[in-house]
TORMI-811866 format. One record per residue: x negated, y negated, z of N, C-alpha, C in turn. Coordinates in steps of 0.05 Angstrom, whole numbers, plus 5000, padded with zeros to 4 digits. Layout:
<sites>
XYZXYZXYZ/...
</sites>
This chain:
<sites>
498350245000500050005000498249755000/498849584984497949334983498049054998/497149005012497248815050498348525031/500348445049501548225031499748015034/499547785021497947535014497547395043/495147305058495447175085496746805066/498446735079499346465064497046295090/496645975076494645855100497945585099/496545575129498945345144498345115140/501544985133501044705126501844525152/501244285152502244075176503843985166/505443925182508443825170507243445162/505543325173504343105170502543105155/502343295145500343275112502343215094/504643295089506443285073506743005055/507942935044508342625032509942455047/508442235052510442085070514242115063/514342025034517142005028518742275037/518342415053519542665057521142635084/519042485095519842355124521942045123/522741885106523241715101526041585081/525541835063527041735039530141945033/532741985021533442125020532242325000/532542625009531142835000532843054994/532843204970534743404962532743644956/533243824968532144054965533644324947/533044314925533644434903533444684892/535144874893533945214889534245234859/531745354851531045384815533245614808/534945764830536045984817537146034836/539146294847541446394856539846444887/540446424909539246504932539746804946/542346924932543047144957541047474949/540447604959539047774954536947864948/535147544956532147534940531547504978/528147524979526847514992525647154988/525147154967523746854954525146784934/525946424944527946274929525746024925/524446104900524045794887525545584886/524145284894525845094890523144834896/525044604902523644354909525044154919/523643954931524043784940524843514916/526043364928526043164904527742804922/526042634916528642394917527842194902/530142014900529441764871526841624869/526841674850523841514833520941564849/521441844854518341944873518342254868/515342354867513942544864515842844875/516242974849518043244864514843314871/516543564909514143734914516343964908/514644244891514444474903515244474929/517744684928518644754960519744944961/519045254968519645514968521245634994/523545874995524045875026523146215014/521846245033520646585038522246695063/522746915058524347095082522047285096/521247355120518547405120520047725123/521947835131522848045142522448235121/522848255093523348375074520448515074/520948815070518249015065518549255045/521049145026520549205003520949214975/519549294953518749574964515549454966/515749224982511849164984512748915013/511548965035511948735058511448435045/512248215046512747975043510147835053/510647895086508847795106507148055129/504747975137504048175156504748105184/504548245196506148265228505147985242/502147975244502347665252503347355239/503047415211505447135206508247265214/509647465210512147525231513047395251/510747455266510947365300510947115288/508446875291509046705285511446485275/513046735257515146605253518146555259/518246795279520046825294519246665319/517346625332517446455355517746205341/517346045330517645775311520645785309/521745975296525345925296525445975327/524546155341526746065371526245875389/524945725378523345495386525745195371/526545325354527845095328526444905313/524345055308522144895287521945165268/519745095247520545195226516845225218/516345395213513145485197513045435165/511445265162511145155138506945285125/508445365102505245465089505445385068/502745485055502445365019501945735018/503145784991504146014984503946044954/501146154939501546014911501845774899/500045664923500145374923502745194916/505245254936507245134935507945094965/509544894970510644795002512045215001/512045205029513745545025515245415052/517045455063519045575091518645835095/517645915113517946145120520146185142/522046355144524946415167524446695167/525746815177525947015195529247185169/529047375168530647485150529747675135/530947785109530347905093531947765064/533847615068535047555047535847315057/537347135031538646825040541746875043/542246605060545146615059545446335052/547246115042547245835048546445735067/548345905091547845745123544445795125/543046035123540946035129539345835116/539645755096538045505080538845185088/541045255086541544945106540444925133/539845185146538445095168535645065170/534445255149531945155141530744895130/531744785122531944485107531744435130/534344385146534844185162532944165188/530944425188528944425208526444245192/526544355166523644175153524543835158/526443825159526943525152526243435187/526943525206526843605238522943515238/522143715229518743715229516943525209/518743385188517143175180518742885190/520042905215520342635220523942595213/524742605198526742535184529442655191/531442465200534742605202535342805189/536243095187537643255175538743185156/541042955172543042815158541642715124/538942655122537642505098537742705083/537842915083538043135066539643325054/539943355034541943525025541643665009/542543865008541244154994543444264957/541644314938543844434915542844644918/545144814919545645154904545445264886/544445404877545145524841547045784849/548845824830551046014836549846274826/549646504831548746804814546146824809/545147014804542447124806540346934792/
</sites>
């Protein structure tokens, strides 16, 4: 078996200021339910989209996602109500606790990134893509 990728941790204050500041829509490239990893991004008017991925760390297969210490890591971070942020293929990633997405679970992931760079929940708002 092949040891999944160690992702390296980002600071939520490395990020771009406008993340903390500006309204921000976090955008999924495609359908969320049944994937492990939901490409997407960040985006708000007339400023720099980032890359912004939500990874499910739980999923192991048919290859583990994450190894047992980013696990841990990431589950004390959600029961904590913060949120573990990495570069992952060199993209922003979320990492949550799961195996798969639900809406609510992405709205709450957002709403923790927005929590850890400073910024109201409220500034943020999330699009869906419908189906696979």
């Amino acid at each position: 078996m092949t040891a999944p990728p160690t992702p390296g941790d980002v600071d939520p204050f490395d990020l771009p200021d406008h993340l903390g500041s500006a309204e921000v829509t976090w955008s999924a490239a495609d359908g969320i339910h049944g994937k492990a990893r939901v490409r997407g991004s960040l985006s708000a008017p007339t400023l720099a989209e980032v890359p912004c991925d939500l990874l499910a760390v739980d999923d192991a297969y048919p290859l583990p996602v994450a190894d047992d210490a980013v696990r841990a890591q990431v589950h004390q971070a959600w029961r904590h109500g913060q949120v573990h942020l990495v570069s992952y293929d060199d993209r922003l990633t979320i990492l949550v606790p799961g195996s798969t997405f639900s809406a609510e679970l992405v709205l709450e992931a957002v709403a923790r990134l927005a929590r850890a760079v400073g910024a109201e929940p409220s500034s943020y708002s999330v699009c869906l893509r419908l189906g696979g």
